[in-house]
PQR file of N, CA, C, O and H, with PARSE charges and radii, in Angstrom:
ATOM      1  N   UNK A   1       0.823  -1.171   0.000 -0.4000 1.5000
ATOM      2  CA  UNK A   1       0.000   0.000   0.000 -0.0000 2.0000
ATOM      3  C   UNK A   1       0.878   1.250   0.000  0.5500 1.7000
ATOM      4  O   UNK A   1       0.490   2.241  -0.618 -0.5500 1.4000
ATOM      5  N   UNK A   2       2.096   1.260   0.690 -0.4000 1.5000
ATOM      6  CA  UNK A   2       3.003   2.321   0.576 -0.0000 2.0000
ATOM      7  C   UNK A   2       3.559   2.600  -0.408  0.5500 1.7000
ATOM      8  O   UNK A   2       3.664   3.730  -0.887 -0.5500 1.4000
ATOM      9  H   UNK A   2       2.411   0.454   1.192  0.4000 1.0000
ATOM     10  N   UNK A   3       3.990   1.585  -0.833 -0.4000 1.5000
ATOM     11  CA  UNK A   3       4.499   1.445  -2.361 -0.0000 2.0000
ATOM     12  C   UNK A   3       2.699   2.318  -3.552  0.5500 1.7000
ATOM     13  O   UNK A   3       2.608   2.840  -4.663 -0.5500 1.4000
ATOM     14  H   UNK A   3       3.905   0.668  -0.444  0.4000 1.0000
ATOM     15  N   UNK A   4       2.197   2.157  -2.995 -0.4000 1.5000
ATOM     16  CA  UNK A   4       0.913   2.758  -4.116 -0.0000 2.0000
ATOM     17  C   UNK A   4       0.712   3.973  -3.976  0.5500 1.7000
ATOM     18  O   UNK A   4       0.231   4.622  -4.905 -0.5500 1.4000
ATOM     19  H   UNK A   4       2.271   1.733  -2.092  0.4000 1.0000
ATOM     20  N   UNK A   5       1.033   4.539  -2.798 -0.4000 1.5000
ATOM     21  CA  UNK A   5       0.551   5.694  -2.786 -0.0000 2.0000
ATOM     22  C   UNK A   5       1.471   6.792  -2.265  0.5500 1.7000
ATOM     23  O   UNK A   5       1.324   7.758  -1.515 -0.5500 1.4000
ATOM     24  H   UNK A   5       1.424   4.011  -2.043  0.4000 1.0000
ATOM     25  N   UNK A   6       2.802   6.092  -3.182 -0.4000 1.5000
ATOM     26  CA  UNK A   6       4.297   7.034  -3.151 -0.0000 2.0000
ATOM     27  C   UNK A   6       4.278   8.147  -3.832  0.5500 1.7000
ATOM     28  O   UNK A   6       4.265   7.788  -5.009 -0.5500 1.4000
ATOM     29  H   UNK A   6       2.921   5.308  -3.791  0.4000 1.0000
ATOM     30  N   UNK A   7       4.267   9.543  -3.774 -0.4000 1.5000
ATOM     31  CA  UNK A   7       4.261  10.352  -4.651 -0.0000 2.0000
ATOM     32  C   UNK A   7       2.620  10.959  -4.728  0.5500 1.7000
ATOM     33  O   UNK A   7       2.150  11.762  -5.534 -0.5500 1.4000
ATOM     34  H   UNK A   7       4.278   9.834  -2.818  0.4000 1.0000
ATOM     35  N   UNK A   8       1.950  10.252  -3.568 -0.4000 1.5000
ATOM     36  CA  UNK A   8       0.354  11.102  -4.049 -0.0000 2.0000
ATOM     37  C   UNK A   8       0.296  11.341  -2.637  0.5500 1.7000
ATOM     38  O   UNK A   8      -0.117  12.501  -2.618 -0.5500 1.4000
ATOM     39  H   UNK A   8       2.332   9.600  -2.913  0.4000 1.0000
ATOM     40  N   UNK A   9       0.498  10.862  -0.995 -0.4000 1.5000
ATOM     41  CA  UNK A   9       0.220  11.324  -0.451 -0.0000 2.0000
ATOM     42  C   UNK A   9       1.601  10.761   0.830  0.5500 1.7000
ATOM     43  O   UNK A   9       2.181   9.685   0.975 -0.5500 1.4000
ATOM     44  H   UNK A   9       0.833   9.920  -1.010  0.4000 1.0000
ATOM     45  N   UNK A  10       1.689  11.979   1.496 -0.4000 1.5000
ATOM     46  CA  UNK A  10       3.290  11.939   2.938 -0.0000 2.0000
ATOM     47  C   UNK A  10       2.562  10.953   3.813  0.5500 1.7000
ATOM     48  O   UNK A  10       3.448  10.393   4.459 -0.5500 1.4000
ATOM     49  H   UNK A  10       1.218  12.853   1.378  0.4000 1.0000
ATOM     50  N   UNK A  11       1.338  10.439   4.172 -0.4000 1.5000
ATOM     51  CA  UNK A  11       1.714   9.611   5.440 -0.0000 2.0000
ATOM     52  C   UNK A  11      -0.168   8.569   5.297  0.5500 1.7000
ATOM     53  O   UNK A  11      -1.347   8.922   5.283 -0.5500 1.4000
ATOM     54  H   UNK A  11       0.619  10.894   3.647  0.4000 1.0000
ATOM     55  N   UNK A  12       0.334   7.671   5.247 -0.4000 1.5000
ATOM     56  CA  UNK A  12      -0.842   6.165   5.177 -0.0000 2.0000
ATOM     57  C   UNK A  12      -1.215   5.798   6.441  0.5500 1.7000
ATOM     58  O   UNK A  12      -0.558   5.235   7.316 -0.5500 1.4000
ATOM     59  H   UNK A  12       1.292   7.385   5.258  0.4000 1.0000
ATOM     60  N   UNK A  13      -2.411   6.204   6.431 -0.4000 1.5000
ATOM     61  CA  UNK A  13      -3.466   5.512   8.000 -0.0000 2.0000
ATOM     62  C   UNK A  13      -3.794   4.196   7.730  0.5500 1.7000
ATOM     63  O   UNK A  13      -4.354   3.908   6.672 -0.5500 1.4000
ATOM     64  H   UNK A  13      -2.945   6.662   5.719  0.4000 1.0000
ATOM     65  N   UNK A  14      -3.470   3.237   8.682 -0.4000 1.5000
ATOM     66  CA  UNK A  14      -3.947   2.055   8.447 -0.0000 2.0000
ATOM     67  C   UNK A  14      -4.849   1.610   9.468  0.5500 1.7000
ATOM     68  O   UNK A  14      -4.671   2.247  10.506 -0.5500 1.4000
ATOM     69  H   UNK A  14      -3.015   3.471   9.541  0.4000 1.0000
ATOM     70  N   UNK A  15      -5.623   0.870   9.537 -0.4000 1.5000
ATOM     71  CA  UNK A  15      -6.422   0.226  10.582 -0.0000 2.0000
ATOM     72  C   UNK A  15      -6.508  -0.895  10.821  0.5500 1.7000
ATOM     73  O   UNK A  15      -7.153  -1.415   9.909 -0.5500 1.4000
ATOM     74  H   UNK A  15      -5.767   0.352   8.694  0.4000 1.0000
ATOM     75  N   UNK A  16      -6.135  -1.828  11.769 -0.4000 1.5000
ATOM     76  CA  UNK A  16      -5.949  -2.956  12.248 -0.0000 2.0000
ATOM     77  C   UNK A  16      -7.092  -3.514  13.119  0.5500 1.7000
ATOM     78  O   UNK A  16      -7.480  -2.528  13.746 -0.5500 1.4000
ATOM     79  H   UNK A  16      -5.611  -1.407  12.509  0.4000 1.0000
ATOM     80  N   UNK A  17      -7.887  -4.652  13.514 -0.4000 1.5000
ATOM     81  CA  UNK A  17      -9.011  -5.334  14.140 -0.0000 2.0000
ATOM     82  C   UNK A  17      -7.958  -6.255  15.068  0.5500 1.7000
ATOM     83  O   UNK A  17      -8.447  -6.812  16.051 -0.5500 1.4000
ATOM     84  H   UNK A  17      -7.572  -5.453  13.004  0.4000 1.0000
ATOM     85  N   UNK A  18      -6.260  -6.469  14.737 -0.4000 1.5000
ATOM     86  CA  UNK A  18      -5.399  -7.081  15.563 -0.0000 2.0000
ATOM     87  C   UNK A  18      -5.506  -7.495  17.227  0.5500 1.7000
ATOM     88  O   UNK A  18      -5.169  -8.465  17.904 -0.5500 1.4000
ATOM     89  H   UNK A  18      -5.862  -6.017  13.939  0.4000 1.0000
ATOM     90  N   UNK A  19      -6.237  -6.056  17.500 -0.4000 1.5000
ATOM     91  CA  UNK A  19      -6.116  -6.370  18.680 -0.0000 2.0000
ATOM     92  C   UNK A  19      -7.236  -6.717  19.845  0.5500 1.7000
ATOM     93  O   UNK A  19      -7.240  -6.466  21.050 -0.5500 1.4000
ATOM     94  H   UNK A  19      -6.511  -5.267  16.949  0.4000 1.0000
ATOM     95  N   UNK A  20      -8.139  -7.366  19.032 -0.4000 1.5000
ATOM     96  CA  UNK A  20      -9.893  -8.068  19.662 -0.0000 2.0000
ATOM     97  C   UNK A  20      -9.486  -9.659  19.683  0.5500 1.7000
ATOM     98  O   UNK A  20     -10.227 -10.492  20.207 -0.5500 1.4000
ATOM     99  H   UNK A  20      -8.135  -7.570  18.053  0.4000 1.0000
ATOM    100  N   UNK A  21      -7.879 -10.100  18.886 -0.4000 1.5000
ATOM    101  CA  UNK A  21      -7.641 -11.412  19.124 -0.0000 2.0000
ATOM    102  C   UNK A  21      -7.423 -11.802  20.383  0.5500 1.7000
ATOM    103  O   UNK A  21      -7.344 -10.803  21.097 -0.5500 1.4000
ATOM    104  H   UNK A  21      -7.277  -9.424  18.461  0.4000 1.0000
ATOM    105  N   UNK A  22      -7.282 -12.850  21.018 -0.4000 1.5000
ATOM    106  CA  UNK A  22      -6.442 -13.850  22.054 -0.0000 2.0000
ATOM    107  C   UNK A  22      -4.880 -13.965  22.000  0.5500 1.7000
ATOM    108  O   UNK A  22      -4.232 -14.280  22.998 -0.5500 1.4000
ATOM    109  H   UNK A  22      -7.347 -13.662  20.437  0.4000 1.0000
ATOM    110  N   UNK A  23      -4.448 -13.760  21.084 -0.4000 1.5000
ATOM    111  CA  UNK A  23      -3.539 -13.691  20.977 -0.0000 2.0000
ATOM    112  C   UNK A  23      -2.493 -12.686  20.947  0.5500 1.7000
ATOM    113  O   UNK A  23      -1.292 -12.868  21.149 -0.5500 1.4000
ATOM    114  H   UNK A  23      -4.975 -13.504  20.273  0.4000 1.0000
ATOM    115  N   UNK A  24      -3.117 -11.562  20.661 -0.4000 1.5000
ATOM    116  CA  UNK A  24      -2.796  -9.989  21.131 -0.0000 2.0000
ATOM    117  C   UNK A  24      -2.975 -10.103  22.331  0.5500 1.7000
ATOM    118  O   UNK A  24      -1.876 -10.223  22.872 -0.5500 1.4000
ATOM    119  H   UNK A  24      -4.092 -11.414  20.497  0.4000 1.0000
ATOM    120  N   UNK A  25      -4.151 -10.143  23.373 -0.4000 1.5000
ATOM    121  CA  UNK A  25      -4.071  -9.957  24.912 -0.0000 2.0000
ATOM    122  C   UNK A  25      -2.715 -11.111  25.374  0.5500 1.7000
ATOM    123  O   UNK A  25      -2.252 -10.945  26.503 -0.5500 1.4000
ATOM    124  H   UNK A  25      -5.045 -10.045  22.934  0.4000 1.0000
ATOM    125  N   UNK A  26      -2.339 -11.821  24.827 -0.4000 1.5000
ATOM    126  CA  UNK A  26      -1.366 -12.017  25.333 -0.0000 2.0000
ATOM    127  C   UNK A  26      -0.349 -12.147  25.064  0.5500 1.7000
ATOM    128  O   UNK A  26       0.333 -12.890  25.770 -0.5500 1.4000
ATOM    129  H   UNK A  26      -2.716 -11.956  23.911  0.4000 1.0000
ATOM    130  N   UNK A  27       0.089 -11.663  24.220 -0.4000 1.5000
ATOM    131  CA  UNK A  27       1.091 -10.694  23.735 -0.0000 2.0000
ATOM    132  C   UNK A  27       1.493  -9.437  24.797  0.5500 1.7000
ATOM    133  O   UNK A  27       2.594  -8.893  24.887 -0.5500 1.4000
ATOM    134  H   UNK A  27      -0.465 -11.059  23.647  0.4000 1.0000
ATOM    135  N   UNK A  28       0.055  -9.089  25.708 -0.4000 1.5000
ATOM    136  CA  UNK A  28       0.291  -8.159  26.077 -0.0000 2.0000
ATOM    137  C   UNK A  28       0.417  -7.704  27.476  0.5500 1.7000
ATOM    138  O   UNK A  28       0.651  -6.652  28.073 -0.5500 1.4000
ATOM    139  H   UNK A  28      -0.839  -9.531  25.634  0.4000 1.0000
ATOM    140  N   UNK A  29       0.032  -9.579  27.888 -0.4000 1.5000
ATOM    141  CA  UNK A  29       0.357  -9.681  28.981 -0.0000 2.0000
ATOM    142  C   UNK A  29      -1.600  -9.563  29.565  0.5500 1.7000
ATOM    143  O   UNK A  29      -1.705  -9.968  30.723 -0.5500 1.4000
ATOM    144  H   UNK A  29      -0.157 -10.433  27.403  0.4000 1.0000
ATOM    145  N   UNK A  30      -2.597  -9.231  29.115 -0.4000 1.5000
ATOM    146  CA  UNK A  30      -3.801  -8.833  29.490 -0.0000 2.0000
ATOM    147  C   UNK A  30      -4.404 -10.163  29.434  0.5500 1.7000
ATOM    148  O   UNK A  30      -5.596 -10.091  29.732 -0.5500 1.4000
ATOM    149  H   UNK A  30      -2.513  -8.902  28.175  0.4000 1.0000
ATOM    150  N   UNK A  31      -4.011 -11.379  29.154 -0.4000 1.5000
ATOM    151  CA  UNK A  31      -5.147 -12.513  28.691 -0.0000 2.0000
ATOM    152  C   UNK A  31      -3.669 -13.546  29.157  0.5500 1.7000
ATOM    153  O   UNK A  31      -2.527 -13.637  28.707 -0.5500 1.4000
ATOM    154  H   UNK A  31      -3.043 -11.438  28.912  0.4000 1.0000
ATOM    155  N   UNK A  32      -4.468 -14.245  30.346 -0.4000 1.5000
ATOM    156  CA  UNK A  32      -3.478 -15.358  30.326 -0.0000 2.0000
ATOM    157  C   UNK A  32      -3.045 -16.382  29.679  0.5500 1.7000
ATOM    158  O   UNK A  32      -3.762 -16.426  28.680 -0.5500 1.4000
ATOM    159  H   UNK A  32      -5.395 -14.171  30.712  0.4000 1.0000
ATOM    160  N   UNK A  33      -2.071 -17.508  29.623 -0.4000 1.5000
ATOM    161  CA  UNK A  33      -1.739 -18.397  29.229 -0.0000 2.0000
ATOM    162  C   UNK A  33      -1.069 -18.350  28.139  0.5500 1.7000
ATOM    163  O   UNK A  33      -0.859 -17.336  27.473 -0.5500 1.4000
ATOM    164  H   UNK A  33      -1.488 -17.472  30.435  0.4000 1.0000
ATOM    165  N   UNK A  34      -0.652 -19.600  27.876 -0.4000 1.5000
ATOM    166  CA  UNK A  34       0.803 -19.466  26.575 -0.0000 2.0000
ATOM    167  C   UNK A  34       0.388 -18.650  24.683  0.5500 1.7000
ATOM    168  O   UNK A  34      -0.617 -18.592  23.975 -0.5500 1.4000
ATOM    169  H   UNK A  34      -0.823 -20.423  28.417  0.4000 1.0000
ATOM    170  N   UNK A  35       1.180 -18.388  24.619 -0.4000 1.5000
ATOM    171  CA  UNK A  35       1.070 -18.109  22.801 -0.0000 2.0000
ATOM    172  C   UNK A  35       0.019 -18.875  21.810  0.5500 1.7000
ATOM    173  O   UNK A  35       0.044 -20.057  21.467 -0.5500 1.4000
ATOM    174  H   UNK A  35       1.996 -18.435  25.194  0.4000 1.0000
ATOM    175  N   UNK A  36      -0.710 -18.076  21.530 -0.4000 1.5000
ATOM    176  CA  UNK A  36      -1.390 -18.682  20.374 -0.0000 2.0000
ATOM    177  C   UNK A  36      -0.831 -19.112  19.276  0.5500 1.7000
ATOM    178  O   UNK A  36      -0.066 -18.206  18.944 -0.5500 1.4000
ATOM    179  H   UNK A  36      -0.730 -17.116  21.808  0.4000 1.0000
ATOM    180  N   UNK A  37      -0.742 -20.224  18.280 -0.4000 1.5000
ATOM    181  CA  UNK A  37      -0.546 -20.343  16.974 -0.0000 2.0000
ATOM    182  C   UNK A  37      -0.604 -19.240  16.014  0.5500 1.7000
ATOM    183  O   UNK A  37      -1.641 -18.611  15.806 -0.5500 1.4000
ATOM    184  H   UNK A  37      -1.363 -20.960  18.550  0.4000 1.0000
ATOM    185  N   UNK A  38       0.228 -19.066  15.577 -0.4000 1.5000
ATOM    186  CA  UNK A  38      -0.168 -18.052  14.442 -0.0000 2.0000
ATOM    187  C   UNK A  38       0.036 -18.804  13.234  0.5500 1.7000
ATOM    188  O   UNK A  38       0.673 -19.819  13.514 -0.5500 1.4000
ATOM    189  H   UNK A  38       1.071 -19.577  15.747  0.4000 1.0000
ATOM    190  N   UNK A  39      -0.333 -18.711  11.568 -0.4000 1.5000
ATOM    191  CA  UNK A  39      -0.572 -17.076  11.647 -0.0000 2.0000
ATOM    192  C   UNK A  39      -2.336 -16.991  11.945  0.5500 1.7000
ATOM    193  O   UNK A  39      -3.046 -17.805  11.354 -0.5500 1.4000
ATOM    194  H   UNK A  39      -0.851 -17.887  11.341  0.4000 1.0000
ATOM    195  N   UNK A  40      -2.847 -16.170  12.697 -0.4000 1.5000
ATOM    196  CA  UNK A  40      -4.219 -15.840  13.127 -0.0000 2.0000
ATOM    197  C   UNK A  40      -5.184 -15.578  11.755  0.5500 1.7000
ATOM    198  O   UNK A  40      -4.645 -14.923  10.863 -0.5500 1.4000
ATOM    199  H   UNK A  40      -2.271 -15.509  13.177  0.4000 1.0000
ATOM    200  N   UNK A  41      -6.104 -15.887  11.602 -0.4000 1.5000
ATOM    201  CA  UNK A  41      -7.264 -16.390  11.150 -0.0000 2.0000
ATOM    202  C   UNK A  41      -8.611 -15.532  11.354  0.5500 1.7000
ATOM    203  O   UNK A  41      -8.641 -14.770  12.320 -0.5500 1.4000
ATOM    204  H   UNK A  41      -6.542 -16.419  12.326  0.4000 1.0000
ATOM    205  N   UNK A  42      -9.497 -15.595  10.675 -0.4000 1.5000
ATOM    206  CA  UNK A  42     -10.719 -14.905  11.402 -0.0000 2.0000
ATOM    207  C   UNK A  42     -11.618 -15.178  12.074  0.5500 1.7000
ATOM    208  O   UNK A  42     -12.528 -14.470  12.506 -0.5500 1.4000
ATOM    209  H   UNK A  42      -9.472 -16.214   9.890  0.4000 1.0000
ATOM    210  N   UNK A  43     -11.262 -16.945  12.279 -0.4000 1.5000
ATOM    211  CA  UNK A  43     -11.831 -17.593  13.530 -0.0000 2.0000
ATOM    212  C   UNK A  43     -11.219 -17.897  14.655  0.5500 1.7000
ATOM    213  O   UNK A  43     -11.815 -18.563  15.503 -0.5500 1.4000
ATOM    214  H   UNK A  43     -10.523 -17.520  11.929  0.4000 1.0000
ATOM    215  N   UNK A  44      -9.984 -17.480  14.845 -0.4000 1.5000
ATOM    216  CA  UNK A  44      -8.924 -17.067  16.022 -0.0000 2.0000
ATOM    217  C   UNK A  44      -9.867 -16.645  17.179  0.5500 1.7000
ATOM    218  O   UNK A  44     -10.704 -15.743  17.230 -0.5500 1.4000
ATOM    219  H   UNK A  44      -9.501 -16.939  14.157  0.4000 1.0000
ATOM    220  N   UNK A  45      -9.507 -17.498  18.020 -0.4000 1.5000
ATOM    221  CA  UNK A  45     -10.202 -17.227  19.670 -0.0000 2.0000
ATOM    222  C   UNK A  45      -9.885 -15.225  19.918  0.5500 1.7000
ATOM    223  O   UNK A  45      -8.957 -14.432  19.758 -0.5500 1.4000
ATOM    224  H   UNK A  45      -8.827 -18.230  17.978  0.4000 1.0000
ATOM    225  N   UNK A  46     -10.919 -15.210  20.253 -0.4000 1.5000
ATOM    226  CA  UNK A  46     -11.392 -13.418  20.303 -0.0000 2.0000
ATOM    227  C   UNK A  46     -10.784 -13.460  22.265  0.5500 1.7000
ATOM    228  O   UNK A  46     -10.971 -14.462  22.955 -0.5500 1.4000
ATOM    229  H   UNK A  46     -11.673 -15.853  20.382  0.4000 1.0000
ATOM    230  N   UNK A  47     -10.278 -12.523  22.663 -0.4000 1.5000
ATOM    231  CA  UNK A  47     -10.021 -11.647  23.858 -0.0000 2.0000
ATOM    232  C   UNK A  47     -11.131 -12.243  24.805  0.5500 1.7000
ATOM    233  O   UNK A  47     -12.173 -12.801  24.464 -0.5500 1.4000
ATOM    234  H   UNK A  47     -10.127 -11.709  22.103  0.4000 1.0000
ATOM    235  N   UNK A  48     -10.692 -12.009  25.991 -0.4000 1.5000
ATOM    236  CA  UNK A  48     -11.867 -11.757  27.282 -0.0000 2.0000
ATOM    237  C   UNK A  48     -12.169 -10.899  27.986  0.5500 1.7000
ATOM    238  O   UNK A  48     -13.143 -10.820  28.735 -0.5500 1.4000
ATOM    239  H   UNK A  48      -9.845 -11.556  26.268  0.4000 1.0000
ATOM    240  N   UNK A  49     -10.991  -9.876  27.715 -0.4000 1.5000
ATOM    241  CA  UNK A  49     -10.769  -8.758  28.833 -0.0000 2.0000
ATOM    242  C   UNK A  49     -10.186  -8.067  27.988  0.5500 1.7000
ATOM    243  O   UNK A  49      -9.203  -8.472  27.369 -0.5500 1.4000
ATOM    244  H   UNK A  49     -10.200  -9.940  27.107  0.4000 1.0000
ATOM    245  N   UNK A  50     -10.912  -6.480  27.783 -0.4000 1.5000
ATOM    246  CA  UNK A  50     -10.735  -5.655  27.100 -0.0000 2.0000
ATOM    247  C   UNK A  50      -9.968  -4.146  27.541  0.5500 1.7000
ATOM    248  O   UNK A  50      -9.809  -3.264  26.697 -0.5500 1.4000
ATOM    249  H   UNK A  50     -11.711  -6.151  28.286  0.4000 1.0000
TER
END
C-alpha cells in the first residue's frame, strides 16, 4: 500500500481489528496463558478482557 501511494500522499493511515484477538491480549500480557498459533485467522479465539 506504501508502495501505491508514493508520490500522491506523505503519510498512510492504516487500521488494524489485531487487537480483539487472544492472541494480542497475550502478547500483552492482558489474557493469560501461553502463545497462540499463528498465523491468526478470522476464527482465532477473540479476547476476554478488554
Amino acid at each position: 500500500m506504501v508502495e501505491a501511494f508514493r508520490g500522491v500522499a506523505r503519510r498512510v493511515v492504516a487500521i488494524s481489528s489485531q487487537d480483539v484477538y487472544l492472541a494480542y491480549g497475550r502478547l500483552t500480557g492482558l489474557e493469560p496463558g501461553p502463545a497462540e498459533p499463528v498465523p491468526l485467522t478470522e476464527h482465532s479465539p477473540l479476547r476476554t478482557r478488554l
